[in-house]
C-alpha positions in Angstrom: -8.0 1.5 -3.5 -11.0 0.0 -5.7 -13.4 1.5 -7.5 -15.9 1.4 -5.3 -14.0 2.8 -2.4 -13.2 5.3 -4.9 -16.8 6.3 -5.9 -17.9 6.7 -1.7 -14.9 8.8 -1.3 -16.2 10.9 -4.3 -19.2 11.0 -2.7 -18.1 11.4 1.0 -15.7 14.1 1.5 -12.9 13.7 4.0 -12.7 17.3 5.1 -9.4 18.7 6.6 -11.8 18.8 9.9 -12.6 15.6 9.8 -8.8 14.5 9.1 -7.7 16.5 12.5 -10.2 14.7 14.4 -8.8 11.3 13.6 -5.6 12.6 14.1 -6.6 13.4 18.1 -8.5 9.9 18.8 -5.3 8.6 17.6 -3.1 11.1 19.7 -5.5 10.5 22.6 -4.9 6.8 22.9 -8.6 5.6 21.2 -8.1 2.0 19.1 -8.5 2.2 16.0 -11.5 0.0 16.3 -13.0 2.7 18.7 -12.1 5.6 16.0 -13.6 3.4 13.0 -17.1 2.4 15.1 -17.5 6.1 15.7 -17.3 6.8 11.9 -19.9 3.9 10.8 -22.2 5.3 13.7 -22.1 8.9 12.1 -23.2 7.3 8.8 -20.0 6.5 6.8 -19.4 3.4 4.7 -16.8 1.2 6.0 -14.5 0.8 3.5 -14.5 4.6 2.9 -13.7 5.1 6.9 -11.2 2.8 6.8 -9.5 4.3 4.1 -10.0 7.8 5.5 -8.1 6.7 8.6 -5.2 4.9 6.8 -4.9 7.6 4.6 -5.0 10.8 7.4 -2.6 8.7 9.9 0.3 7.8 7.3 0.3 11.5 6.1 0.6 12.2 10.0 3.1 9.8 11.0 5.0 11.3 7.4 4.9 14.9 8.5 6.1 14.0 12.2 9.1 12.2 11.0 10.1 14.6 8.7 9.8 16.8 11.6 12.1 14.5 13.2 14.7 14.9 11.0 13.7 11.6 8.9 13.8 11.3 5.5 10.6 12.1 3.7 8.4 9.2 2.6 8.5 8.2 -1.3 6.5 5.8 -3.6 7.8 2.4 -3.7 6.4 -0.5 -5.8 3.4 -2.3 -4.2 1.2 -4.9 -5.8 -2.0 -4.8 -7.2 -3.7 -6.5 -4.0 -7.0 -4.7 -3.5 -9.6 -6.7 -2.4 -7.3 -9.9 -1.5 -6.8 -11.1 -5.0 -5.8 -14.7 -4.7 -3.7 -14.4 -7.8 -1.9 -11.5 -10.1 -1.2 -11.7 -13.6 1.9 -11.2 -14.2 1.8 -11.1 -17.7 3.0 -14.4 -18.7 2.4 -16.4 -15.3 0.0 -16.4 -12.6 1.5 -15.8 -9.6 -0.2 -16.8 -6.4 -0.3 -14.4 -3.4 0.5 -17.0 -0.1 1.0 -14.1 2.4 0.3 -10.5 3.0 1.6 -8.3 5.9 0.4 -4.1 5.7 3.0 -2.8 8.0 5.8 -3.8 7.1 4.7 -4.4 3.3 5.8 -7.5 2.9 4.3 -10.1 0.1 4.6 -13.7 -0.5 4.2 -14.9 -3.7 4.2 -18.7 -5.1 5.1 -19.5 -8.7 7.3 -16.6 -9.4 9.5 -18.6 -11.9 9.1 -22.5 -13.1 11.3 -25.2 -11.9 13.0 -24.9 -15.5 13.7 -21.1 -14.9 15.5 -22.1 -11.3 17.4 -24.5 -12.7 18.4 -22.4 -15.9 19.3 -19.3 -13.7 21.3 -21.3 -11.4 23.4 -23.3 -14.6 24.3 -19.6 -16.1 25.7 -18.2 -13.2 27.7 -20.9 -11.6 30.6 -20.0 -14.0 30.6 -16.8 -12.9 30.2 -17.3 -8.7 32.9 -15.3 -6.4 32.2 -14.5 -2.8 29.8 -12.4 -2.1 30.5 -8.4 -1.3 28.3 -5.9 0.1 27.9 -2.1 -0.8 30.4 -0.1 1.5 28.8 2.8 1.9 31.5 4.9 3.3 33.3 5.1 0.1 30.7 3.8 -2.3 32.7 1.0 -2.8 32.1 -3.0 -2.1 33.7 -5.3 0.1 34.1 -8.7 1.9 32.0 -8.7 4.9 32.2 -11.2 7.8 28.5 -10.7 8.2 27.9 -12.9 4.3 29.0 -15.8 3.6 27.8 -16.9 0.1 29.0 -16.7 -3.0 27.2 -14.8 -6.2 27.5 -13.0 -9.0 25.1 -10.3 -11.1 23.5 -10.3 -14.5 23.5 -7.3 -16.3 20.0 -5.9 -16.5 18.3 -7.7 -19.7 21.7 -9.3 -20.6 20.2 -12.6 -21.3 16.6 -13.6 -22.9 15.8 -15.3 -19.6 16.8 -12.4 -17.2 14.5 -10.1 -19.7 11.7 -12.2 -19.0 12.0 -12.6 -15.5 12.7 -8.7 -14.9 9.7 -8.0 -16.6 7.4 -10.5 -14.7 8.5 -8.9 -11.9 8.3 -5.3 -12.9 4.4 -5.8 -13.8 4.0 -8.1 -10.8 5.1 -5.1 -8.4 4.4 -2.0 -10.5 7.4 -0.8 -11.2 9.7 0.3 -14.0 12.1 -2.3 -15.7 14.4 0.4 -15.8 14.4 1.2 -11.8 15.7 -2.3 -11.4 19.4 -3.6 -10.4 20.5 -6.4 -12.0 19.8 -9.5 -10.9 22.0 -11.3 -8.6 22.6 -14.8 -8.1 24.0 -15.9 -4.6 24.8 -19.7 -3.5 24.7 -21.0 0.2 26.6 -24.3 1.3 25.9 -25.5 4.8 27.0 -23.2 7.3 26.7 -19.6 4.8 24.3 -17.2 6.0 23.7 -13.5 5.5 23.1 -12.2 9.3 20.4 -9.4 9.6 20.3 -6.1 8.2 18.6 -3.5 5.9 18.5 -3.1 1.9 18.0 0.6 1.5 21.7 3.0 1.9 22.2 4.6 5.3 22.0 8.3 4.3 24.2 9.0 7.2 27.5 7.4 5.6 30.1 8.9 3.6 29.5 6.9 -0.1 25.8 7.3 0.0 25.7 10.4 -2.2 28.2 8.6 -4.6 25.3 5.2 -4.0 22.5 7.3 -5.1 23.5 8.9 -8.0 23.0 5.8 -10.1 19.0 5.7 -9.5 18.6 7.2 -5.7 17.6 4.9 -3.1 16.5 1.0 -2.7 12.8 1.4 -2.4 12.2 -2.4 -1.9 13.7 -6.2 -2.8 12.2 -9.4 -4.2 13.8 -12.7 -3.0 13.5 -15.5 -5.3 14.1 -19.4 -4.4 16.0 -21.1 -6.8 16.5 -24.5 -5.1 15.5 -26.0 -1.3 18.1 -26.8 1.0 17.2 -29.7 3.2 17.2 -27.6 6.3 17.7 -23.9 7.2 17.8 -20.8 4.7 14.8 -19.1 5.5 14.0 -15.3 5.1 14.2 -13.6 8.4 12.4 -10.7 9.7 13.7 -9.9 13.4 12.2 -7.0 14.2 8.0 -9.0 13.3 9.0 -12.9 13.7 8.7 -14.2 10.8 10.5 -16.5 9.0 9.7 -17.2 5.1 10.6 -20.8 4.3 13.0 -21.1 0.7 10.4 -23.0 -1.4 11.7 -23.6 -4.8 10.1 -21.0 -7.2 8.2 -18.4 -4.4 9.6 -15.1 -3.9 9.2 -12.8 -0.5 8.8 -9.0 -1.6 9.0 -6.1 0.7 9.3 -2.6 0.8 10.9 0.8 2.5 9.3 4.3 1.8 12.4 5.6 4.3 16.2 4.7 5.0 15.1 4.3 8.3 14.8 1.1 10.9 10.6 2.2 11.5 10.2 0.5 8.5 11.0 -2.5 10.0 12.4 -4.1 7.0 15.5 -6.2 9.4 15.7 -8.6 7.1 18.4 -11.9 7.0 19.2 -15.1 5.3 18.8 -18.2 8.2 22.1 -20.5 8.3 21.9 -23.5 5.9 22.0 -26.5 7.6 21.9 -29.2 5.4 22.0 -28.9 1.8 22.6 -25.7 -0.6 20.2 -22.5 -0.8 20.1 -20.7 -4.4 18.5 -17.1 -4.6 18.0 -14.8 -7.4 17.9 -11.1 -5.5 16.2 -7.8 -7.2 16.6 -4.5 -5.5 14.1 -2.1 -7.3 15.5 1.9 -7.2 13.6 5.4 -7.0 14.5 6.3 -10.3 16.1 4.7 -13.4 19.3 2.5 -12.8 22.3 3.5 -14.6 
């Protein structure tokens, strides 16, 4: 929120009244549009009624699926993107902002890391590559899965001078603590690997999620980075919105989940490399502090 939405709202007060009648248009099938038109026409500034119904719906939508039996909402790490910045400082680089999507919240940066940082990443971990496992959640464990077909390897958090940099970059990029963050992982794609759809955050249903969570609770969101361009294939999928983010050398796609749930619409996979190899550098960011 800026500062001058701020001031209105200081100014205009959004009354529990006020929030249940936004709450019926919306229950009663009125557009948005419709709803917002109604506010201006009553005398309030746009900006401010805009944020009034953002604001009044998620806490609505939050309270029903709670009622639902959902997991409550929590904060994740979101970028500084008020009044569409073009660029973020992320403290030493300028990163540029490509692509913004609300709902899901999902971010595409450019110049995340130099071609020399792609390169360097990719040269320390290829001593270290095995196939890739995935967190299995009914023991807590890891294991093969048919599903991924790369191979990778992590980085202790801060365990190299180039990993610190990077993890901080990306913790002011996003706003979030160093400290909430996995390591960073390294995963290689030959022609033919992929990593077929699915979610980041731990299914609270399964057996090992307690055992997951006790090391920083829940994934709150994920930062891909591009290390290299294969010649064809390896984009970022999104299933449930259609979109596809294309592996440019350098960019990142963020995105994140305030729920373990599949309304966040966070389906996310890794598109079959066709020609070439695809190197990523993956960042899951936690609730709390990673241990």
């Amino acid at each position: 929120m800026n500062k001058a939405v701020k001031q209105q709202l200081a100014r205009q007060q959004i009354t529990p009244q006020l929030r249940q009648w936004i709450v019926e248009q919306a229950q009663a099938g009125h557009p948005p549009e419709t709803v917002l038109k109604s506010m201006v026409d009553s005398g309030w500034q746009e900006d401010v009624a805009i944020e009034a119904m953002e604001g009044t719906l998620k806490e609505h939508l939050d309270t029903v699926a709670v009622q639902q039996g959902l997991a409550a909402a929590v904060p994740v790490p979101d970028p500084s993107l008020e009044e569409s910045a073009l660029y973020l400082d992320a403290g030493d680089r300028k990163v540029h902002v490509l692509t913004v999507l609300a709902n899901p919240r999902i971010v595409v940066f450019g110049n995340v890391l130099s071609d020399e940082e792609c390169d360097a990443l990719i040269a320390l971990a290829k001593p270290r590559l095995a196939r890739s496992l995935t967190v299995e959640t009914k023991t807590g464990g890891e294991e093969l899965n048919a599903d991924r077909t790369s191979d990778g390897m992590f980085f202790q958090r801060g365990e190299h001078e180039l990993v610190q940099r990077i993890e901080a970059r990306l913790a002011r990029l996003v706003n979030w603590p160093e400290e909430n963050g996995e390591g960073l992982q390294i995963l290689h794609y030959t022609a033919g690997a992929q990593y077929k759809p699915h979610y980041d955050y731990f299914d609270p249903n399964e057996l090992g999620t307690p055992t997951i969570l006790k090391r920083g609770g829940q994934r709150v969101a994920t930062i891909v980075m591009y290390l290299s361009e294969p010649e064809k294939g390896g984009g970022t999928v999104f299933p449930d919105i259609h979109m596809e983010v294309a592996p440019k050398k350098g960019n990142a796609v963020f995105f994140s989940y305030e729920r373990p749930h599949p309304s966040t619409r966070t389906l996310h996979g890794g598109s079959p490399v066709v020609a070439g190899e695809k190197w990523v550098a993956t960042k899951w960011l936690r609730e709390r502090v990673f241990t």
